[in-house]
C-alpha positions in Angstrom: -4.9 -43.5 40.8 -4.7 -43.2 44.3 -8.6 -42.1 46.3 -6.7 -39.6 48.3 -3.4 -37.5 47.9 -1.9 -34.5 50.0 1.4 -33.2 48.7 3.6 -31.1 50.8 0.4 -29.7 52.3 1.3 -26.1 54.2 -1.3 -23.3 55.5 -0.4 -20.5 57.5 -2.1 -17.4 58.8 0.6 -14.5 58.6 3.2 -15.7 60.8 1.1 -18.6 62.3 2.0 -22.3 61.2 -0.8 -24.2 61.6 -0.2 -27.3 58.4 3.6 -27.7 57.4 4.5 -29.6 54.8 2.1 -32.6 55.1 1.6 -35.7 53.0 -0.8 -38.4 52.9 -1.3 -41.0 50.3 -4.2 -43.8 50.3 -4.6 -45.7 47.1 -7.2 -48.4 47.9 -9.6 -49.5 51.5 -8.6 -49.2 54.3 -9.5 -46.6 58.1 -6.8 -44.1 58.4 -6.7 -42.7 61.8 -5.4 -38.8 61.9 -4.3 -38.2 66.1 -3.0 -35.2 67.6 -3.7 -33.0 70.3 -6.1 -29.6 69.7 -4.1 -27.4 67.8 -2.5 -29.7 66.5 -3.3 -29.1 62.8 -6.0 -32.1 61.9 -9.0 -30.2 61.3 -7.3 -27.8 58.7 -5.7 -30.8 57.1 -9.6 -32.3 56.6 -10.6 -28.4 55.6 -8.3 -28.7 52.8 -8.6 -32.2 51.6 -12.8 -31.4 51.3 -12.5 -27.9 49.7 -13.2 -26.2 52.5 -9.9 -24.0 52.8 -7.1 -23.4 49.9 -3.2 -24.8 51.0 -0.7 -22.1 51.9 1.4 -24.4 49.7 1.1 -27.7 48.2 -1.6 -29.8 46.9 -4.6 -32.0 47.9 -6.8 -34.1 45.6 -9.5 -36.2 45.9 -9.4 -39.2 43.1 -7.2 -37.3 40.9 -9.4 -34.0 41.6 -8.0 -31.1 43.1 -11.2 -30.3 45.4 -11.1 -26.4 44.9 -10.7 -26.3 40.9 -12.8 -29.0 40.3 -15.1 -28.8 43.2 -18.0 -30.9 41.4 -15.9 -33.9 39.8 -13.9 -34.3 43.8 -16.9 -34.2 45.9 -18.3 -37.1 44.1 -16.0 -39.2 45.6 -16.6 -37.4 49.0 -18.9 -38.4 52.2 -17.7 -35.8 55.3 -18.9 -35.4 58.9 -17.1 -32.2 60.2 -17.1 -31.8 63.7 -20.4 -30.0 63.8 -23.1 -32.5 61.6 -24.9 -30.1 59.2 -28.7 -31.1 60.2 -32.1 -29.4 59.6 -33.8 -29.9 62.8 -37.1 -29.2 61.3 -36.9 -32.1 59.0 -37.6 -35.6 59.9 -34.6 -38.4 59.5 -36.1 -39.7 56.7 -36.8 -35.8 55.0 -33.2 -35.0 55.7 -31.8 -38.5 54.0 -33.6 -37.9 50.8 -32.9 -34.6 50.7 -29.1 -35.1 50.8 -29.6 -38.2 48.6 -30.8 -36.0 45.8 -27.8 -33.4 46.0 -25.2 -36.0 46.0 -27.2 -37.1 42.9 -28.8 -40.6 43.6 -31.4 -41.7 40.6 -34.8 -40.4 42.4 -36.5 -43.7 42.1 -33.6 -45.0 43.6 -34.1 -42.5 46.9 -36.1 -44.7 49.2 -34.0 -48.0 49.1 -30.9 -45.7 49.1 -32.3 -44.1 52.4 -33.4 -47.7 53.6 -30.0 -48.8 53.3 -28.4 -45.7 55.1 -30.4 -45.9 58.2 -30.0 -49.4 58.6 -26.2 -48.7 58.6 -26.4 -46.1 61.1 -28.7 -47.1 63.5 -31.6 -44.7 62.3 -34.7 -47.1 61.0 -36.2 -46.7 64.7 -36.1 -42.7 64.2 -36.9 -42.0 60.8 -40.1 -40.0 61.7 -38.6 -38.1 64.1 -37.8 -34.1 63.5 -33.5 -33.9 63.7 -34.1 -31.1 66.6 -35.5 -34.0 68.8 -33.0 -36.1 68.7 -30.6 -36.9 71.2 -26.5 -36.1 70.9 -26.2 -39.9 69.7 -28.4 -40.3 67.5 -27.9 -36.5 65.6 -24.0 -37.9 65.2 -25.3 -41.0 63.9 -27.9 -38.6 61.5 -24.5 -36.4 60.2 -22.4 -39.9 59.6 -25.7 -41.1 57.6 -25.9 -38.0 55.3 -22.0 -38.6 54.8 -22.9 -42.1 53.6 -25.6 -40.6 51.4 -24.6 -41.1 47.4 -22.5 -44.0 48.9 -18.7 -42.4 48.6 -15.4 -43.8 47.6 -13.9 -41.3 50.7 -15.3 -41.2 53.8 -13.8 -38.3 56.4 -15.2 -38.5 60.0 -14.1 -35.7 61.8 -14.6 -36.8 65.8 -17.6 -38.3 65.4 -17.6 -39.8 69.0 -17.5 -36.6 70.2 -19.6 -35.2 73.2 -20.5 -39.1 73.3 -20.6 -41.6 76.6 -18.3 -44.9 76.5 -21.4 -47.2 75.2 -22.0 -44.5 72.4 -18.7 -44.3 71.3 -18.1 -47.6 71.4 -21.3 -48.3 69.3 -21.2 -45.6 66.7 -17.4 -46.6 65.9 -19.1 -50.4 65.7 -21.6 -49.2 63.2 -18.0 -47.5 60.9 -16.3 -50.7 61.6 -19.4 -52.7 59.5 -19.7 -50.2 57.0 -16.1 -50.8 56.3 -16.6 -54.0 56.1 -18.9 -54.3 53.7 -18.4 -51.7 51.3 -14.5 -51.7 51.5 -14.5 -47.5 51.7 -11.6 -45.7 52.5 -12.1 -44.2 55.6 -9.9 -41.3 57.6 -11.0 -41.1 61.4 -10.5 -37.5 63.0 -9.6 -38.0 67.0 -7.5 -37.1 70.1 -8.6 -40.3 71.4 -5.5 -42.7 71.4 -7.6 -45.4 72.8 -10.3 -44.8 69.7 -7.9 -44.6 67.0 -5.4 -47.7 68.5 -9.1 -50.0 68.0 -10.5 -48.9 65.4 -7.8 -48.0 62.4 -5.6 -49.9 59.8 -3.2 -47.4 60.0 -2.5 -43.8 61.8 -0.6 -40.0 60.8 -0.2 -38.2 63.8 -0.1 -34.8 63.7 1.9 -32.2 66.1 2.3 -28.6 66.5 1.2 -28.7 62.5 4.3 -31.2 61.4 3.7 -35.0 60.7 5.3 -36.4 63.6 5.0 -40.0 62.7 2.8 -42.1 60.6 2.3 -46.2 60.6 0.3 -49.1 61.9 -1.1 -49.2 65.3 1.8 -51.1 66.8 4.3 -49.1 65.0 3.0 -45.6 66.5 1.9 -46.4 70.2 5.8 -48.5 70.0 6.3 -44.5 70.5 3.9 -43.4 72.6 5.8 -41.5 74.5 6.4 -39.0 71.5 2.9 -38.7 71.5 2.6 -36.2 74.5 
């Protein structure tokens, strides 16, 4: 049964297109990089695949789940980042971690290694005391990509988590995905305008454009094309 499958995904706002007929299919591990400019569509693609918005038309489901019927059984299988990390900034790192650990429904005895194990992931350890609302714009992305990882997920979906970020913090945070990848063999889809992120960091890449699949393949494949990419 494949992690993650879109089926002839459409959404539209009375006359507005902005998702038309899209399809995406990932069956095992792997980082699948979604480009396109703004506007493009990405981020209601993401809405729909997490539950967050119902298709026009068409279907998306989340290890067999359809995300919006069976909201409970699909978000099991979910970690998400939207563009904008959901923090408390009146609780600590570590507050925050165990709190999300316990709605994604981690054994409570096994909270604290759980939470160990996160912030060493992401970075965190060295900020575990300190309130979310203090944190700098690096380390609160690297804070929303932990709680993702929280419950440890079959789907990850990052959506631009480099954003607002300098060249060394981008560079680093997408190091941190790269390891998590490698050792839990997740499936991951990366959310970006960045050609130069997604070209370095992906297995393979959908691009999105004025809310039609444009193109889909590897890295080579795609940016073989670039010049359909503007």
């Amino acid at each position: 049964m494949p992690l993650i499958e879109i089926e002839n995904v459409s959404k539209r706002y009375g006359s507005v297109r902005a998702l038309e007929n899209v399809s995406l299919r990932m069956e095992g591990s792997g980082i699948m990089g979604l480009l396109g400019q703004n506007g493009a569509g990405k981020t209601t693609l993401i809405n729909i695949l997490t539950g967050y918005l119902a298709p026009t038309s068409g279907r998306a489901l989340l290890g067999g789940h359809d995300p919006l019927m069976e909201p409970g059984e699909a978000k099991r299988h979910l970690g998400y980042l939207p563009e904008q990390p959901p923090l408390y900034d009146e609780m600590t790192v570590r507050e925050y971690l165990r709190f999300v650990a316990a709605l994604k429904g981690v054994a409570a005895r096994a909270i604290p290694a759980h939470v160990d194990e996160v912030m060493e992931l992401t970075g965190l350890t060295s900020m575990q005391s300190r309130l979310l609302g203090h944190l700098s714009k690096g380390f609160r992305q690297r804070a929303g990509i932990a709680q993702a990882l929280c419950g440890d997920p079959d789907v990850l979906v990052l959506d631009e988590p480099t954003a607002g970020l300098d060249q060394a913090g981008r560079e680093n945070l997408m190091a941190n995905i790269r390891d998590y990848h490698r050792n839990k063999k997740r499936t991951i889809i990366l959310v970006s305008h960045s050609m130069d992120e997604i070209a370095r960091n992906v297995d393979r890449i959908l691009v999105l454009k004025s809310a039609h699949v444009l193109m889909s393949g590897t890295p080579a494949e795609v940016f073989a094309r670039a010049e359909e990419l503007l």
